[in-house]
N, C-alpha and C positions, 0 to 999 in steps of 0.2 A: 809523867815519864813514859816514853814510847816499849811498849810492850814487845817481845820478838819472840816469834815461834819457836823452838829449838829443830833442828834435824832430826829424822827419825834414825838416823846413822850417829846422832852423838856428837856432830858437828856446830859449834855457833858462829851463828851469821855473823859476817863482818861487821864491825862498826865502820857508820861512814859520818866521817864529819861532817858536817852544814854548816859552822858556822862562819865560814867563808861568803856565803850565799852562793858560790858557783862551783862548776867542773874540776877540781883541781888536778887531775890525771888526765893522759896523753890521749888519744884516740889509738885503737890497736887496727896498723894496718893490715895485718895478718889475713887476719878475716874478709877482708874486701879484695885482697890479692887474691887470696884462695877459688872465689866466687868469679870475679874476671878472668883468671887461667879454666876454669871449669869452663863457662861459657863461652870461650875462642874457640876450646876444645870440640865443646857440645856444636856449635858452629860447622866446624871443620872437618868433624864424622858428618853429619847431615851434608854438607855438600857434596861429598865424594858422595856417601850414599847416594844421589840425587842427580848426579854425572854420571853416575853407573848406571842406573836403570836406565835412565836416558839412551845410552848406547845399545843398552838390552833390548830395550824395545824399538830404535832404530833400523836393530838389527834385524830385527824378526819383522819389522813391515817389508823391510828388506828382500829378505828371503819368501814374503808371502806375495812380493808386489815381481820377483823373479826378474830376468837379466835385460838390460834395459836396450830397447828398440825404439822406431818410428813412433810406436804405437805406446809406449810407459817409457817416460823420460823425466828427467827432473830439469826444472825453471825456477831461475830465481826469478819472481816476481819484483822484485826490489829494482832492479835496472829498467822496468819499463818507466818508473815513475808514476807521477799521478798527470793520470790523463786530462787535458785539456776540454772543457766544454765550448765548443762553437759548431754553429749551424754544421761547417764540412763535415765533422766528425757524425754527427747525428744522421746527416744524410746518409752518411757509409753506413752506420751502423743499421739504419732502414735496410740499405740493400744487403747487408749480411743476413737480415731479420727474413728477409724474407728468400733467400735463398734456404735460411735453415729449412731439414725437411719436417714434415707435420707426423704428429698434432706438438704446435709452440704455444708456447704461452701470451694470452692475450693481452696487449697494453692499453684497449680503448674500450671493456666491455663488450667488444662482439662487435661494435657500431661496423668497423670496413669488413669483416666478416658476412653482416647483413648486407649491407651493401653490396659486396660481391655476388653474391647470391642474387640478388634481384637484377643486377647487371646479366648475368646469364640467364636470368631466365627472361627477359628482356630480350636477349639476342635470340632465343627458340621462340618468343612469342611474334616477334615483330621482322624475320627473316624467314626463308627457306631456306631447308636444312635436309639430308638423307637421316634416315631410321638407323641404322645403325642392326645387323642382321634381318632385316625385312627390305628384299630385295624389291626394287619395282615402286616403292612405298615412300613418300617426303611428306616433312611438317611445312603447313602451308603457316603465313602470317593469321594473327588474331582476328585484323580488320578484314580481309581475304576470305575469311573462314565465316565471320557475321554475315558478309553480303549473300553469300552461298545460300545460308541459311532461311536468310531473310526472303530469298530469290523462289528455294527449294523447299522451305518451309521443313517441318521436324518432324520424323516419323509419328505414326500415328499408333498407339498400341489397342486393338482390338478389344472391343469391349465385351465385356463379364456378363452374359448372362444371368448367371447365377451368384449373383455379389450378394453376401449376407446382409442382414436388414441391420441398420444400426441400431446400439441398445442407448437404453438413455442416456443421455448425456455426452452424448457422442458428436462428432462430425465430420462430414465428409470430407479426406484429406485432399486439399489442394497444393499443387505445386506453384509457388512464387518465383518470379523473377529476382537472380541476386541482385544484390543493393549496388556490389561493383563488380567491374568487371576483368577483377586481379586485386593484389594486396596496393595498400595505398604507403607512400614512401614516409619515411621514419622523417622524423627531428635533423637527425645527421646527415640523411643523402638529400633533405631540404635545402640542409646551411652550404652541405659542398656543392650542390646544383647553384645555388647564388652564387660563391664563390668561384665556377668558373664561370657565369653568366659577367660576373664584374668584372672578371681579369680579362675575356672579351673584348669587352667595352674600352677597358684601357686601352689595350693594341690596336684599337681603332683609331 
């Protein structure tokens, strides 16, 4: 026989029948009402809440973003759509890139950056060109400036009587000829030197 605690208030537990085997009372919708009107509720404070701030802080970039000109405007981005990717566009977008003014941000590592660089110095090595504040004064070309040398030979710096004796292990320094006679050209002004040597060729 199934034993039942008493309440400590003096109350005894229901009896429930079993021998039915099942449920015999109704389900109490009460409860499930209560809990669905709470949470529409709970819902519908948090949105307002959530719409309001929204507006709060609208408002206040608002006012910190101040009265809209040329210069602070609002865009929907939404009407441009999504941009097309084909060659035209890329081209424009090259020539935007490179009207942006400097320092932009690099899209190949530096490679046309290097490049450029050696292209100008290319043009002062292998041109005549004015000084720039040194009136009277021009840069002669590389090869111009070898035969001068070769012609005129190199100053000649007076020698040291009194040159310290060397200590051991020493030796006497000599000056070498560099190994070249400029920087030597990268990977990438290689591949684009071929590339317009081929396209050349074509138009030939």
């Amino acid at each position: 026989m199934p034993m039942h605690e008493e309440d400590p208030h003096g109350h005894k537990p229901e009896e429930v029948d079993a021998s039915a085997g099942y449920e015999q009372t109704d389900v109490r919708v009460t409860g499930i009402l209560v809990f669905l009107v709470s949470l529409a509720i709970f819902v519908a404070v948090c949105g307002v809440l959530t719409i309001g701030m929204g507006h709060l802080i609208n408002a206040w970039m608002d006012k910190q973003d101040g009265p809209t000109s040329k210069w602070a405007t609002t865009v929907d981005v939404r009407q441009l759509g999504n941009l097309p990717n084909n060659p035209e566009l890329q081209h424009k977008m090259a020539e935007l890139t490179k009207q942006f003014p400097t320092p932009r941000v690099q899209t190949d590592d530096g490679n046309q950056d290097v490049a450029d660089l050696h292209q100008r110095e290319n043009l002062l090595l292998e041109n005549y060109s004015r000084i720039d504040g040194t009136p009277g004064k021009v840069r002669i070309p590389i090869e111009r400036a070898m035969e001068l040398i070769a012609q005129r030979g190199l100053p000649v710096a007076p020698a040291q009587t009194n040159q310290a004796a060397l200590m051991a292990g020493d030796s006497k320094l000599v000056v070498v000829v560099p190994l070249t006679d400029g920087f030597a050209p990268t990977a990438y002004e290689q591949d684009e030197a071929e590339a317009r040597t081929a396209g050349a060729r074509q138009k030939q």
